[in-house]
C-alpha positions as CSV (number, residue, x, y, z in Angstrom):
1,X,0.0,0.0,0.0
2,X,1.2,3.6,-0.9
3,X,2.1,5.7,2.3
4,X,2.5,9.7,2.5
5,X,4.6,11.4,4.8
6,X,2.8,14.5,5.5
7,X,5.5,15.8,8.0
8,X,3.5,18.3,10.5
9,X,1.1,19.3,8.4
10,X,-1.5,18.0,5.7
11,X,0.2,18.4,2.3
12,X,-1.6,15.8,0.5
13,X,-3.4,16.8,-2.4
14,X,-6.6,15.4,-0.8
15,X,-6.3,18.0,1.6
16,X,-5.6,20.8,-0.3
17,X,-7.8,24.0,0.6
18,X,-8.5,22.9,3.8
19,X,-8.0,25.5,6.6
20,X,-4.9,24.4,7.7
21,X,-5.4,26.1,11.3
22,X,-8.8,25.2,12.0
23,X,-7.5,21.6,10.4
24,X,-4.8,21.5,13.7
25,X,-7.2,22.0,16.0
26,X,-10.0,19.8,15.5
27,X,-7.4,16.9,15.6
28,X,-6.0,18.6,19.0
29,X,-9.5,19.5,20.7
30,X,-11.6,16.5,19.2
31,X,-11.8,12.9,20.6
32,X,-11.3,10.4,17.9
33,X,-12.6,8.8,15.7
34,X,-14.2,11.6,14.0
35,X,-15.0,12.7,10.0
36,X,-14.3,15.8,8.6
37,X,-17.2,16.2,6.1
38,X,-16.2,19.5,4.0
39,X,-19.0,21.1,1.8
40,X,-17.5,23.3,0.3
41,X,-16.2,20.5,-1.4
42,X,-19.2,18.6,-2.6
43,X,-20.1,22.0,-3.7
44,X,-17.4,22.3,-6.0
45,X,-17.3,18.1,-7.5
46,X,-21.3,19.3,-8.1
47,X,-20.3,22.0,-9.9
48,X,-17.1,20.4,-11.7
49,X,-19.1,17.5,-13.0
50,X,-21.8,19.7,-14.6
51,X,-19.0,21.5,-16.0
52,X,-17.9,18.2,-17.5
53,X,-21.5,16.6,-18.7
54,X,-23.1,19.7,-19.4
55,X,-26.1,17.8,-21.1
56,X,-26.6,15.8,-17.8
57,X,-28.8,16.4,-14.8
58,X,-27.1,15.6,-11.8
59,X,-29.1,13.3,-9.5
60,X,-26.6,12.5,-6.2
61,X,-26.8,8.9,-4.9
62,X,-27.8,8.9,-1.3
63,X,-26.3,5.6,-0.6
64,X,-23.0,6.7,-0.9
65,X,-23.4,9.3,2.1
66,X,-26.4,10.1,3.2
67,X,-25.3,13.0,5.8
68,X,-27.9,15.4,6.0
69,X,-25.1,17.7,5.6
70,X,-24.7,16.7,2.1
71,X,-28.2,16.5,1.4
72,X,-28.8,20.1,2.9
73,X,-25.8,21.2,0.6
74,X,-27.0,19.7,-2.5
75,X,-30.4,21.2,-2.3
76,X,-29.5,24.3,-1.7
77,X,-27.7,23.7,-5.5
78,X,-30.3,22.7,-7.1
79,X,-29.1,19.0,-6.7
80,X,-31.7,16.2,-7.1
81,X,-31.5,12.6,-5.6
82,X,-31.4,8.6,-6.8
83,X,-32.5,7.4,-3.8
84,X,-33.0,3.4,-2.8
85,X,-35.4,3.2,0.0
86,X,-38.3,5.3,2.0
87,X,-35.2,6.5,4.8
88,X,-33.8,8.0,2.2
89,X,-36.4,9.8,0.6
90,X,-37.7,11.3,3.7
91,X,-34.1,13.1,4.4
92,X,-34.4,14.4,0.8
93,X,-38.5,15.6,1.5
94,X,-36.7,17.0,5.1
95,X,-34.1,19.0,3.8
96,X,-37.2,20.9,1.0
97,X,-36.0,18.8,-1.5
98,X,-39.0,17.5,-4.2
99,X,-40.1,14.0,-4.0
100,X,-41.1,14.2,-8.0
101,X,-37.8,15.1,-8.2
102,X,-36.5,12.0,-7.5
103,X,-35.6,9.1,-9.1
104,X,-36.0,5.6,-7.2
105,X,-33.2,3.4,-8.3
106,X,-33.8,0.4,-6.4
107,X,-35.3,-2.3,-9.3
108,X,-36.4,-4.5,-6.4
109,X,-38.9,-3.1,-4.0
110,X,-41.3,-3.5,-1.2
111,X,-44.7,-2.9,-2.0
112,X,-44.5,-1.0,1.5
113,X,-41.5,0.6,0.1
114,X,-43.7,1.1,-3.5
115,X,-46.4,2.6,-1.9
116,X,-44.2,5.3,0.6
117,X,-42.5,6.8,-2.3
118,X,-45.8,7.1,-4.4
119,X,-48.0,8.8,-1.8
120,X,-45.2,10.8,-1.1
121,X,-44.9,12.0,-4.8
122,X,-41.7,9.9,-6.1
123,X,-42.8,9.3,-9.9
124,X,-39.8,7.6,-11.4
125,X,-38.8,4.0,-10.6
126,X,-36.0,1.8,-12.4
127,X,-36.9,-1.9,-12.8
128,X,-35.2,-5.0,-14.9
129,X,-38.0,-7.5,-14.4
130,X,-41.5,-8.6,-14.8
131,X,-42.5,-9.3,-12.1
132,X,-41.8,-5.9,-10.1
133,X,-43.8,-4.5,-13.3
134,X,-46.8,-6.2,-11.5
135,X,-46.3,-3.7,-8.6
136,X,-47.3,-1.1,-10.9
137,X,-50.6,-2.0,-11.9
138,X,-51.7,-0.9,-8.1
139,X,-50.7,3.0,-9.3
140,X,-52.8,3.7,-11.9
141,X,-50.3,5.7,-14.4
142,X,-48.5,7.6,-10.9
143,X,-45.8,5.8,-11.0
144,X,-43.5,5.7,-14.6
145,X,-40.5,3.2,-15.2
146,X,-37.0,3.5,-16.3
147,X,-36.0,-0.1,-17.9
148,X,-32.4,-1.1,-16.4
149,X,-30.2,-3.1,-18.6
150,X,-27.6,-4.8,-18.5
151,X,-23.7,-3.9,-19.6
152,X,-20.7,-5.4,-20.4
153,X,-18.7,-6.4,-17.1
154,X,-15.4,-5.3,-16.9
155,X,-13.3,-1.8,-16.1
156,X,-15.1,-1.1,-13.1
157,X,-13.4,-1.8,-9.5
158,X,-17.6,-2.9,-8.2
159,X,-19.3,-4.7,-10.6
160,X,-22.9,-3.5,-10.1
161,X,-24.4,-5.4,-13.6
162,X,-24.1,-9.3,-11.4
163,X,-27.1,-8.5,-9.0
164,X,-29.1,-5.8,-11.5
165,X,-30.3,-5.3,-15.4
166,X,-32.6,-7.3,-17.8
167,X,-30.6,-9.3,-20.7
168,X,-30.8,-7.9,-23.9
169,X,-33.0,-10.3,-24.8
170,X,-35.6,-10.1,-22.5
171,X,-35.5,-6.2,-23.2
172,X,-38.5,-6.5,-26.1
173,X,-40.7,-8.9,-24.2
174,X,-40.5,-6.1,-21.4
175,X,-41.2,-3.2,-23.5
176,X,-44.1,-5.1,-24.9
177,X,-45.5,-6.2,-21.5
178,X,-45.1,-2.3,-20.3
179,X,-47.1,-1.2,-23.1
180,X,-50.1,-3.3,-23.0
181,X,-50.2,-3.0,-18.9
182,X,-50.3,1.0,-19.9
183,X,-47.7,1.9,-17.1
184,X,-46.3,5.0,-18.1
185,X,-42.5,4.3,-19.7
186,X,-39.9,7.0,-19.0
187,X,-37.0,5.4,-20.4
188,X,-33.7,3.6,-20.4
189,X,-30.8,3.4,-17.6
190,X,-27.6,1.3,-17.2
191,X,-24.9,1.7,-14.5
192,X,-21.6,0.5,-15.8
193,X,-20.0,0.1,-12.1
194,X,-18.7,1.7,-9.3
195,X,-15.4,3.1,-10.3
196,X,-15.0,3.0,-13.6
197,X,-11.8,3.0,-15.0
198,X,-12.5,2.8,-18.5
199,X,-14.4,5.6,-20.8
200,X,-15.3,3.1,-23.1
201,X,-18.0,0.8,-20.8
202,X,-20.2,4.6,-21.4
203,X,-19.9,5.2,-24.8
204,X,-20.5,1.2,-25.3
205,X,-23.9,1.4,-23.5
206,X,-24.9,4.8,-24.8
207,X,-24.7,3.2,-28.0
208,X,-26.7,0.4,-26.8
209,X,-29.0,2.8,-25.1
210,X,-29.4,4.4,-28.9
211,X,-30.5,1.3,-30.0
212,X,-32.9,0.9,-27.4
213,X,-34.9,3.8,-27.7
214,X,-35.5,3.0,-31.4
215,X,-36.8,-0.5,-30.5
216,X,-38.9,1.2,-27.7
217,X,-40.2,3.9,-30.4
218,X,-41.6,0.8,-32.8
219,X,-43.4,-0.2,-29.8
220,X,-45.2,3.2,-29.4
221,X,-43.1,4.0,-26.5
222,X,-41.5,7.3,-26.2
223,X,-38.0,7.5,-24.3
224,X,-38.0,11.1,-22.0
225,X,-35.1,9.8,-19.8
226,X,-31.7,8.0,-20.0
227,X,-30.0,7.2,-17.2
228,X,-26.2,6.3,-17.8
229,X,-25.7,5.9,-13.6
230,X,-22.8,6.9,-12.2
231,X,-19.5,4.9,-11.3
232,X,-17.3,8.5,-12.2
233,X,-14.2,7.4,-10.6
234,X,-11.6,9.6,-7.2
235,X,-8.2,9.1,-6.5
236,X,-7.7,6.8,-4.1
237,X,-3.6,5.4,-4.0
238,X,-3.5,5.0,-7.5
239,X,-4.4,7.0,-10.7
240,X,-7.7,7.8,-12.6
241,X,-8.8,9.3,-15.3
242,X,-10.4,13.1,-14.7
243,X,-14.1,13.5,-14.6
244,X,-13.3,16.2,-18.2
245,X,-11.6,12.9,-20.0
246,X,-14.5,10.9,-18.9
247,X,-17.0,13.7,-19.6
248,X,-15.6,14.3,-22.8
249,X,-16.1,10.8,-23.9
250,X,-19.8,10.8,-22.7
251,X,-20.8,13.9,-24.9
252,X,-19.2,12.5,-27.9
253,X,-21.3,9.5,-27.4
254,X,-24.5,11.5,-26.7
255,X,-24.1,13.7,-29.1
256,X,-23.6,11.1,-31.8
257,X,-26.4,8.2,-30.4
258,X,-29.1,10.0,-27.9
259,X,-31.6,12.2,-29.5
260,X,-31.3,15.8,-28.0
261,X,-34.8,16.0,-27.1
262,X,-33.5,13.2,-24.6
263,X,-33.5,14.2,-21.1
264,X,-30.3,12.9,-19.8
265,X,-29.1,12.1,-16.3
266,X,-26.5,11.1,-14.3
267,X,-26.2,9.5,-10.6
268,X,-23.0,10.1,-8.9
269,X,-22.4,8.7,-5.5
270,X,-18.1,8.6,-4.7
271,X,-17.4,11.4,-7.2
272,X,-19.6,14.2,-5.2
273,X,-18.9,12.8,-1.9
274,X,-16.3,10.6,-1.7
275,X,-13.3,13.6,-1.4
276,X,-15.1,15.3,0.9
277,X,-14.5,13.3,3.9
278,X,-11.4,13.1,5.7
279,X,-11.0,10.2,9.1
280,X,-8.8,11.1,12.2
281,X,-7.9,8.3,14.0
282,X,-6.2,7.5,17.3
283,X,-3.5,4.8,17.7
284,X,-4.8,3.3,21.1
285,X,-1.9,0.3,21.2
286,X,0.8,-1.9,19.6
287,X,2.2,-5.0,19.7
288,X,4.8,-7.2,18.2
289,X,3.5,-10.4,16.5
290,X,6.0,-12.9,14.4
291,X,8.2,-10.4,14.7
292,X,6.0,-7.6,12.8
293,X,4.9,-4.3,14.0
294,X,1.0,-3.9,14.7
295,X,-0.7,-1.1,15.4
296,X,-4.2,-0.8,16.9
297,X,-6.3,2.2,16.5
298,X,-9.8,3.4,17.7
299,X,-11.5,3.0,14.2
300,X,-11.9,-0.2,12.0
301,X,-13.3,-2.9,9.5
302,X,-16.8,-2.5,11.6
303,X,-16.5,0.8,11.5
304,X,-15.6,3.4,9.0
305,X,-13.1,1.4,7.1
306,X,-16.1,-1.1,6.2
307,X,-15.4,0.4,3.0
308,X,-12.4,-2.0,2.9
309,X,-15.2,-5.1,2.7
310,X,-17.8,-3.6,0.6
311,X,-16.5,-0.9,-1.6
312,X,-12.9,-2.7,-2.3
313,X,-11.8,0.6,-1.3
314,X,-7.8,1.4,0.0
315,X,-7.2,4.4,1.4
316,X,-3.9,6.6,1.9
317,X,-2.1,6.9,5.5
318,X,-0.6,10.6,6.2
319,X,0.9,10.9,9.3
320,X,2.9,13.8,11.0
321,X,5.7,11.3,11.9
322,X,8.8,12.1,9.7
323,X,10.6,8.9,10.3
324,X,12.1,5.4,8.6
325,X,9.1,3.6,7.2
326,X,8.6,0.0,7.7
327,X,5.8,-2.7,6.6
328,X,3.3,-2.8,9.5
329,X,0.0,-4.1,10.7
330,X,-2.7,-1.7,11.3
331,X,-6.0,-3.1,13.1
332,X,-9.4,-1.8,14.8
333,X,-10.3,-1.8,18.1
334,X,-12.9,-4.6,18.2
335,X,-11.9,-7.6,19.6
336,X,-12.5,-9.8,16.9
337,X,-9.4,-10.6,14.9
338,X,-10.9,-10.1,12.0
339,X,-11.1,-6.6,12.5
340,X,-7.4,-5.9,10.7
341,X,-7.5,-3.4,8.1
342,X,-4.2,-3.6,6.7
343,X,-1.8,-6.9,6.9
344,X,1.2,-5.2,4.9
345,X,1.5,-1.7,4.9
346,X,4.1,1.0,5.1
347,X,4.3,2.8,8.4
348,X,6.4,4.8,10.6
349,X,7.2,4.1,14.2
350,X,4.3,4.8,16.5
351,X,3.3,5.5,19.7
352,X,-0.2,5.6,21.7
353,X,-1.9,8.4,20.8
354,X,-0.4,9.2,17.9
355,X,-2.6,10.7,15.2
356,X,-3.8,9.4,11.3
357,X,-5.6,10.8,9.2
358,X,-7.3,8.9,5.8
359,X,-8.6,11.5,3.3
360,X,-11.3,10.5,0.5
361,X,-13.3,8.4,3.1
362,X,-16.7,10.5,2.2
363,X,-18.0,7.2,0.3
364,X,-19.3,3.9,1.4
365,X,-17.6,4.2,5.1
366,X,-19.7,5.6,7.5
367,X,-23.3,4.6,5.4
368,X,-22.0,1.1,6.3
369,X,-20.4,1.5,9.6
370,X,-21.5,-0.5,12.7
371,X,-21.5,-0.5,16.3
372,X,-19.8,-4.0,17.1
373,X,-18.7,-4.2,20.6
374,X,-21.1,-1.0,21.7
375,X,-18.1,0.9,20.2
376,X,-19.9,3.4,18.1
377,X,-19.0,4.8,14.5
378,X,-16.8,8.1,13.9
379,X,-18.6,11.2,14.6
380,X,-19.3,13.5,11.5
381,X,-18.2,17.3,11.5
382,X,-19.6,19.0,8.9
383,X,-17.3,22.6,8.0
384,X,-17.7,24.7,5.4
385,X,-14.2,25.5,4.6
């Protein structure tokens, strides 16, 4: 794993235009483990990726931080949500954000979960099957459907087509069956994985999505929507492409399959929160095992680095320590020995209480933190600097 020596002050990129001052003492007056949520920042990756797709509307996954800070932020930019489940929509609703606004991403629901988001006024759903079009029929025309389908695996770190998205086969039968039921048909979505490493998987299923629309149009059905997802990829330890390369390739692909009097949207998740979150940790111990270092600090894979499980996420060490470096193992503080978040990693000598901090941790962590042992999850600061 990559280290960074940060000497006695954050130099990382990651942490570039934070206030440096206020920065120092939060880590000295705070307990850890505690967040850093920045919105100034999810401000300006909202901002930079509309920049980038300009013929997208951005609609933020909740599920990749649902912090009502975020939430607050994005409304108040004109942001709109994807959103996966009734918990979620009610924080959107909370913070004066519109429920017909909303697009319900989730192909498999509840009909408790059905019925919340239509009384509340949610009017787009995706689905990929026929049977959850057989939910609809209780609706009469509130509720429209995106068709989900499925892309190509491959160049994504999360594969998100194994689970979700009708064959391309099965994709007339379905238009037929949505037609004759009369549920009202919005259009197309595809999600070509959670960070995507490769332009290519978006202009692939743009194409497809081209083709798609003309099958739905001999069917009577009239595309308003395409969905391409999200999956735009951050910097974690190693090198992406930028969200303009990436953007780029999308317009050329829009431009030259999608009918302009498409609506087109997008559903970013990491990329507008995902930098914005930076973990201070604690090292509460240490040990020699088989003659290794290890290191024990008060956060962990039940906590905020769950993103290590689920996500298939590793994140950067800085430390103020300007010392030798030497392969270490750094674990949490539950006392199940799973709970080791690195086995091999490059660390300086270190002593209790000593201080790390992991930037980009603003995305699948603390949505899917727990509170094993009664330990509790980091605490969330929202700043606005």
């Amino acid at each position: 794993m990559k280290a960074i020596n940060i000497h006695n002050r954050p130099t990382d990129r990651h942490l570039r235009g934070l206030d440096q001052s206020r920065f120092g003492d939060l880590c000295q007056e705070t307990a850890t483990p505690f967040m850093i949520l920045r919105t100034e920042k999810i401000r300006g990756q909202l901002n930079r990726l509309r920049r980038a797709i300009p013929r997208t509307e951005v609609f933020y996954a909740v599920k990749a931080n649902n912090h009502q800070a975020i939430i607050q932020t994005l409304t108040e930019e004109n942001g709109r949500f994807d959103i996966s489940s009734a918990a979620e929509l009610k924080q959107i609703t909370s913070a004066g954000g519109r429920a017909d606004q909303v697009i319900h991403s989730n192909p498999i629901k509840s009909r408790l979960e059905f019925d919340t988001a239509v009384e509340t006024g949610v009017t787009t759903f995706v689905v990929d099957n026929p049977d959850e079009l057989e939910k609809f029929t209780r609706y009469e025309g509130r509720a429209g459907v995106l068709l989900r389908f499925k892309t190509k695996a491959g160049g994504s770190v999360v594969d998100l087509s194994y689970k979700f998205g009708a064959e391309r086969s099965d994709l007339p039968a379905l238009l037929d069956r949505i037609r004759d039921m009369k549920i009202p048909f919005r259009g197309f979505c595809f999600h070509v994985g959670s960070q995507c490493l490769d332009c290519s998987k978006y202009t692939a299923a743009i194409a497809d999505a081209g083709q798609l629309i003309a099958l739905a149009e001999e069917r009577g059905l009239i595309t308003e929507i395409l969905d391409i997802g999200g999956g735009f990829p951050i910097e974690y330890t190693d090198g992406v492409p930028d969200i303009e390369t990436i953007g780029a390739a999308i317009m050329t692909a829009l431009n030259q399959y999608i009918d302009p009097r498409v609506r087109v949207v997008c559903e970013p998740g990491r990329y507008i929160s995902g930098e914005a979150a930076t973990l201070i940790v604690s090292v509460i111990g240490k040990a020699v095992r088989d003659g290794r270092k290890w290191y024990y600090i008060d956060d962990g894979l039940y906590g905020s680095f769950s993103g290590r499980l689920f996500d298939q996420c590793s994140y950067q060490i800085l430390t103020n320590r300007n010392t030798k470096w030497e392969k270490a193992v750094l674990a949490g503080p539950t006392c199940d020995s799973f709970d080791v978040i690195y086995r091999d990693c490059l660390m300086p000598p270190l002593d209790i209480g000593d201080i790390l901090i992991f930037p980009t941790m603003g995305a699948y962590c603390s949505v899917s933190a727990t509170e094993f042992n009664g330990l509790g999850s980091a605490r969330v600061i929202p700043v606005d600097w």
